[in-house]
N, C-alpha and C positions, 0 to 999 in steps of 0.2 A: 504494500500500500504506500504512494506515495503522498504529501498530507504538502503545500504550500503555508506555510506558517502566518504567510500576510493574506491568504483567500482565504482560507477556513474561518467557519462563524463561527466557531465555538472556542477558540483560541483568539478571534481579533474583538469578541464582546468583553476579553479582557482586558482591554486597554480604553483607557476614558480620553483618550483623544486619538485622532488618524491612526489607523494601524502601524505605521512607521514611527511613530514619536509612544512610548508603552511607559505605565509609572506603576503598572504590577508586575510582580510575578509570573512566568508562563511556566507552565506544569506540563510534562508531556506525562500520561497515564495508560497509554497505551503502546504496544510495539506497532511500527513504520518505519517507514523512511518519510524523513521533516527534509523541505527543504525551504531556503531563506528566498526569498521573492525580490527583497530591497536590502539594503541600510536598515539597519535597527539601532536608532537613537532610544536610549533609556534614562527617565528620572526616577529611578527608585525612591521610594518613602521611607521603609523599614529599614532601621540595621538592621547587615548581617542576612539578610537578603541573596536572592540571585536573579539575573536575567533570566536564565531561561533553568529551568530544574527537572533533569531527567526521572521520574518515579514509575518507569518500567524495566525491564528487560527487552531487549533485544528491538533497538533502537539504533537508526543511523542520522546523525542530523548531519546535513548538507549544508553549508553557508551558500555554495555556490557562487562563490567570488564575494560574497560581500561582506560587512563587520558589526557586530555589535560595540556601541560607545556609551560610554555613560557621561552624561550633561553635567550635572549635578554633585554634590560633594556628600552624599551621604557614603558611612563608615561601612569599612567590610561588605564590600558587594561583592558577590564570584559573577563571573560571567556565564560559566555551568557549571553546576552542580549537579552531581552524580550520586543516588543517594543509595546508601552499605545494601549489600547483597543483592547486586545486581550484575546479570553476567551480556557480554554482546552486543555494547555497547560500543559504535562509530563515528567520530566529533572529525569533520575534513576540510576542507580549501575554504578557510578561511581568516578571515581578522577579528582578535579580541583586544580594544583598546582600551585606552583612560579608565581602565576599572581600579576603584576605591581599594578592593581585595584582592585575590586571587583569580586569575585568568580560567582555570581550570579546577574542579576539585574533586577527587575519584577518594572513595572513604572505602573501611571497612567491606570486607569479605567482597569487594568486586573483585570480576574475574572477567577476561578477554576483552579488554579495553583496548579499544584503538583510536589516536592521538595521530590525525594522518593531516600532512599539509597546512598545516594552522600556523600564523603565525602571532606573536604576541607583543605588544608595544605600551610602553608605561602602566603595567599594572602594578599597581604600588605596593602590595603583599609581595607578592609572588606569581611567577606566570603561571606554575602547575603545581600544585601540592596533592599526592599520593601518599595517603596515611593508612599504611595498615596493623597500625599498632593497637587497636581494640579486635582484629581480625584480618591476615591476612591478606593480601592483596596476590591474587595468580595473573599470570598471561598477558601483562600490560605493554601497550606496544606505543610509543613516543618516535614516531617518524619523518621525516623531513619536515620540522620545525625551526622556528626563530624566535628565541625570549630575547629582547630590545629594547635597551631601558628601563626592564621591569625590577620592582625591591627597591626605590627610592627616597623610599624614608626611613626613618628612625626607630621602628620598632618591629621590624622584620628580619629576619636572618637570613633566607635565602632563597634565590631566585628558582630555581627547581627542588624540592625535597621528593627524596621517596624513602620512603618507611615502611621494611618488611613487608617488601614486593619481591615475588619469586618469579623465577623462570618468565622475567620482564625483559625486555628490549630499548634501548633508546639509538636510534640508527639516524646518522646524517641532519646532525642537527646545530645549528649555532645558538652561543651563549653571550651575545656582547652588549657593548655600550651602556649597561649600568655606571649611573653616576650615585656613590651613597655615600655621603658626608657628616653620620651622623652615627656612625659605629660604636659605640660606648659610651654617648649620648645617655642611654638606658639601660639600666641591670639588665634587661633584656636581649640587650644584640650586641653582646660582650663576644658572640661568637657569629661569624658571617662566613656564608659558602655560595658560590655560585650554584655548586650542584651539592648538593646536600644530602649522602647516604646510608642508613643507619640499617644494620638487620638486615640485609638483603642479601639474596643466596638465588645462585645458578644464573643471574644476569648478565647480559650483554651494554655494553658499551661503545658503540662503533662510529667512526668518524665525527665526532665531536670537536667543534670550534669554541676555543673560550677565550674573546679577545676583546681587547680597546674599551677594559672597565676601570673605574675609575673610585680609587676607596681613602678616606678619611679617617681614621680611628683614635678615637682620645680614650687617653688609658690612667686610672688611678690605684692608688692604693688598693689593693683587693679587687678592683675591675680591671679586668684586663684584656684588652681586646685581641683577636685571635681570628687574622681574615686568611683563607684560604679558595682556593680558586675550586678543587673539589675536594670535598669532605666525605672520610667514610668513618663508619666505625662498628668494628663490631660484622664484617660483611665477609662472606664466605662463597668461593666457588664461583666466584665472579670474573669476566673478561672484558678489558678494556683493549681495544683494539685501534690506533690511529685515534690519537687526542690527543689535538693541537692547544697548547694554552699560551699566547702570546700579544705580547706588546698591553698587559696589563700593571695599573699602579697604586701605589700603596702607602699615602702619607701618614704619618703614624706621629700622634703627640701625645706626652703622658707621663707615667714612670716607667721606671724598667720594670718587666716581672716577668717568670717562667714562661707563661703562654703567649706574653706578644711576640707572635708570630705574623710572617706571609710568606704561604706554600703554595706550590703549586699541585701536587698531593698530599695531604693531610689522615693520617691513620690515628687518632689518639685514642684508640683503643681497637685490640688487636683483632686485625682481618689476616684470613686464613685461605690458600688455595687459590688465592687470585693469580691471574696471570697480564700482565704489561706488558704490550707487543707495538713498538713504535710508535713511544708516548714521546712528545717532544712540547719540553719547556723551555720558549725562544724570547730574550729579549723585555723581560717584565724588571720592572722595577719597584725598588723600596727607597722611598728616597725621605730623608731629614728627620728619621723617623723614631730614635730613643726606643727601638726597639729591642728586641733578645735579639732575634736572627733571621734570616730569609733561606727561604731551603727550596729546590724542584722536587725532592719527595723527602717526606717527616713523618715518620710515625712507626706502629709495634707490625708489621710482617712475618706469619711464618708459614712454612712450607711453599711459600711463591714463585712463580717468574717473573723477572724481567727483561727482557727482551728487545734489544735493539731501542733502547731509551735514550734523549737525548735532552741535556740541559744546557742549555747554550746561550753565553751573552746575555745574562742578567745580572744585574747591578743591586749593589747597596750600599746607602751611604747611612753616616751615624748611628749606627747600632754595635751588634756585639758578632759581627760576622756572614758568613754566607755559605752555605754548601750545597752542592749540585744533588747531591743521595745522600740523604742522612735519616739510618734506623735508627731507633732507640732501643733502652734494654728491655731484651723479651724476646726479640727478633731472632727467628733458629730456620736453620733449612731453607734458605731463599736460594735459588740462582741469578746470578746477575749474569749473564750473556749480549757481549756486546754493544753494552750502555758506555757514553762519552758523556763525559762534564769537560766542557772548553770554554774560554773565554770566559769565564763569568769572575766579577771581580766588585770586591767590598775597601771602605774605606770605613773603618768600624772605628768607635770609643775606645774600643778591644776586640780582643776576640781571631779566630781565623779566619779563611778562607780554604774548606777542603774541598777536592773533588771528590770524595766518596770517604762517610764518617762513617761506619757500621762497626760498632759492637757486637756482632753478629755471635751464634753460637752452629754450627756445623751449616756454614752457607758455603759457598762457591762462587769466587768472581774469576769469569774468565774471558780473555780478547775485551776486555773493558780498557779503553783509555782516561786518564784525567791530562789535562794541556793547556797550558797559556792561562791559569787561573793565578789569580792574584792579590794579594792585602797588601796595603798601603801600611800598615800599623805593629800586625801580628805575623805570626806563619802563613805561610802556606803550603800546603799538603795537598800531592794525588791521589795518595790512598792511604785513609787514617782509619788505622783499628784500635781502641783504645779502650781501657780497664783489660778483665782479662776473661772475659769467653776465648772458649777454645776450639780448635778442629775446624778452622776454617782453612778455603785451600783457594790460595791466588797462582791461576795459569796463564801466562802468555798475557800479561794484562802490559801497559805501557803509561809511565808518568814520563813527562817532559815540559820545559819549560814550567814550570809552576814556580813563582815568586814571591816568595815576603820582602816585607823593607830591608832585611838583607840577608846577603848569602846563607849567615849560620839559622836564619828559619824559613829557607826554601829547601823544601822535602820531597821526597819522591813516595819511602813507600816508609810508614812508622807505626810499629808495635808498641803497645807498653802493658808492662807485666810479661810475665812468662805466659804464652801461650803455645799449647800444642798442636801448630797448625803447619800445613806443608804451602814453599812459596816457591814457586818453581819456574823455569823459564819466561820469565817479566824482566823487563826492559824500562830503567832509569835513567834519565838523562837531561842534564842541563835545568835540572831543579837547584838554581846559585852557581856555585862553582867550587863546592866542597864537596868531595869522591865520597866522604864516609856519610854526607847526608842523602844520598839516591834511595838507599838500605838503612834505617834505623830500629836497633832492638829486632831483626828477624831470627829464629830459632838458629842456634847452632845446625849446623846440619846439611840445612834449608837450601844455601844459597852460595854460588861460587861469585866472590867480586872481582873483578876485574879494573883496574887502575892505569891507567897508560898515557903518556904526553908523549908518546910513538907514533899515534894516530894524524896528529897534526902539533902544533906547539902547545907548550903551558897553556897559554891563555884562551887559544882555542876552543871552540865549544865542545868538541868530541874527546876532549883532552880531561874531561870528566865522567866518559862513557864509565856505567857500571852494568852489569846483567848479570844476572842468575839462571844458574840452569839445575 
């Protein structure tokens, strides 16, 4: 059944002026296929409200090119609402703007939802929010989409949330031009994420753009703001496949404290079984910002991969550092394959600048490079493993050029504590120009060094070749 949302009389006798201009509520209560006729201008009355509110199963609404907008400044408006245990539901081609709340809202025990074509511009919640924390959310499907500017004020945390949704999909989608200046403004949005992912198991993540946003965060004693570009926590079994996060920024005022942070992945509470395949964090910056540190991936990992990952050309200035991969402790069983951290470089309070920080406990990093990474103030480090987990195994990995303010804290590869791990065939070089800093603190055993002003003169740059085999 196909149902025209602006012909039907029993849908347009709910609006008290022309069918195009609506200041109630529309209720869809039966399954069909809806589709948009015109432009749907909306004055909501009600907080908390919605434009249009699905209360059947197996429902497709069409916009068919057009967009719902809201006139008016009443609070908490969705654009659609989706209401819990409902499954086969279709929301397609089109636009949901100037909404008060949330652009989309899929609740409790829904299941096969599909999110096809839409695109989302200034809703000031959030463009989607998927909450399955009173009841699972199965089969949600989020596909060639655009959230644009949405999450623009002060008391929202994040521009996409999904929450314990399984066996979901988000394909071919862009995440930019948020401007939100007002991060820790409120006890409430101490913590901001573009995409925002809690509990969620056996997901896809595929070709995701997350660019050209723009974030503010004031931070005080005991508030402390913590902006990250994607947030998981707590997420198992999951695939992020091609996620692009670049040319985003991060002004940061306040005090220092543990959690001011800006990541480009964010784990603060351990995710399991994920795998990262050609994630690339390019050219984002933290700038003036009295923060802790800025990282391209932060947080607890285990049993993971990553995959041809890439952190590149991103900046930090006035804080306590910068690193391209940085696990914390907890982190056991990861593979790192062919991930680069280059170019990225801090001018910190304190602090370093490493290309890969893991504390790791029986991981594997192999054919990974760190290069050209840099602190103005503190060390810098290609591959820093530090406390003392053990049985990690570095193969065929390569630091080079990596620079502190000077020679004696430009580092190539450093241990600390006894660890019993094997580091084998990696390749140091031209991290300062002191031989015994390429290798620092690696297991007896481990490592053949190599020392030569044979290769070319003293001064030379290969005149500090070191390698392990």
């Amino acid at each position: 059944m196909k149902i025209n949302l602006f012909k039907l009389s029993f849908i347009a006798l709910l609006c008290a002026t022309a069918p195009k201009i609506c200041s109630t509520q529309l209720t869809i209560t039966r399954p069909g296929f809806y589709q948009l006729g015109e432009d749907f201008l909306v004055s909501p009355t009600a907080n908390g409200d919605a434009v249009i509110r699905v209360a059947s199963s197996d429902v497709t609404i069409d916009f068919n090119g057009h967009f719902i907008s809201q006139l008016n400044t009443t609070q908490n408006i969705a654009g659609v609402f989706i209401n819990p245990a409902l499954n086969d539901i279709v929301i397609q081609n089109g636009l949901i703007q100037n909404i008060s709340g949330t652009g989309i809202v899929v609740t409790a025990s829904d299941m096969r939802i599909e999110i096809i074509n839409m695109t989302f511009t200034n809703c000031s919640a959030a463009a989607l929010v998927a909450d399955g924390t009173s009841g699972t959310i199965n089969n949600l499907e989020i596909r060639s989409c655009i959230m644009s500017g949405c999450c623009s004020n002060g008391t929202d945390r994040n521009v996409v949330l999904l929450s314990r949704c399984n066996r979901s999909r988000m394909l071919d989608c862009v995440l930019d031009n948020t401007v939100n200046t007002l991060i820790g403004i409120n006890t409430q949005t101490t913590q901001f994420a573009m995409l925002s992912l809690a509990s969620c198991s056996m997901c896809t993540f595929k070709n995701i753009w997350i660019q050209n946003n723009f974030f503010r965060a004031f931070g005080a004693t005991g508030q402390i703001p913590n902006v990250s570009l994607i947030q998981e926590s707590g997420d198992n079994n999951c695939e992020f496949d091609f996620v692009l996060i670049r040319n985003n920024q991060c002004f940061n005022t306040g005090t220092l404290g543990a959690n001011n942070r800006f990541n480009g992945f964010a784990a603060p509470s351990v995710c399991d079984s994920n795998r990262y395949v050609n994630c690339q964090i390019v050219s984002n910056v933290m700038a003036n910002s009295q923060s802790q540190d800025m990282n391209g991936f932060f947080g607890i990992w285990t049993n993971s991969i990553f995959d041809r990952c890439f952190i590149v050309s991103c900046s930090a200035t006035n804080n306590l550092g910068l690193n391209g991969l940085r696990t914390i402790n907890g982190s056991n069983a990861n593979v790192f394959n062919g991930c680069c951290a280059i170019g990225n470089s801090s001018f910190p309070i304190t602090g370093a600048t490493d290309g890969f920080n893991c504390p790791d406990t029986n991981s594997l990093f192999k054919s990974c490079i760190a290069a050209y990474n840099t602190s103005s103030v503190n060390t810098s480090l290609g591959f820093n493993l530090p406390q003392t987990p053990a049985h990690v195994v570095l193969y065929e990995n390569i630091a080079h050029r990596n620079q502190g303010p000077t020679n004696a804290g430009s580092i190539g590869f450093s241990f600390s504590g006894t660890r019993a791990s094997l580091v084998t065939r990696n390749i140091a070089y031209n991290n300062g120009t002191i031989a015994a800093n390429q290798f620092v603190n690696v297991n007896s055993g481990s490592q053949i060094q190599i020392t030569s002003d044979l290769i070319q003169t003293v001064t030379a740059p290969w005149s500090n070749l070191a390698i392990s085999q």
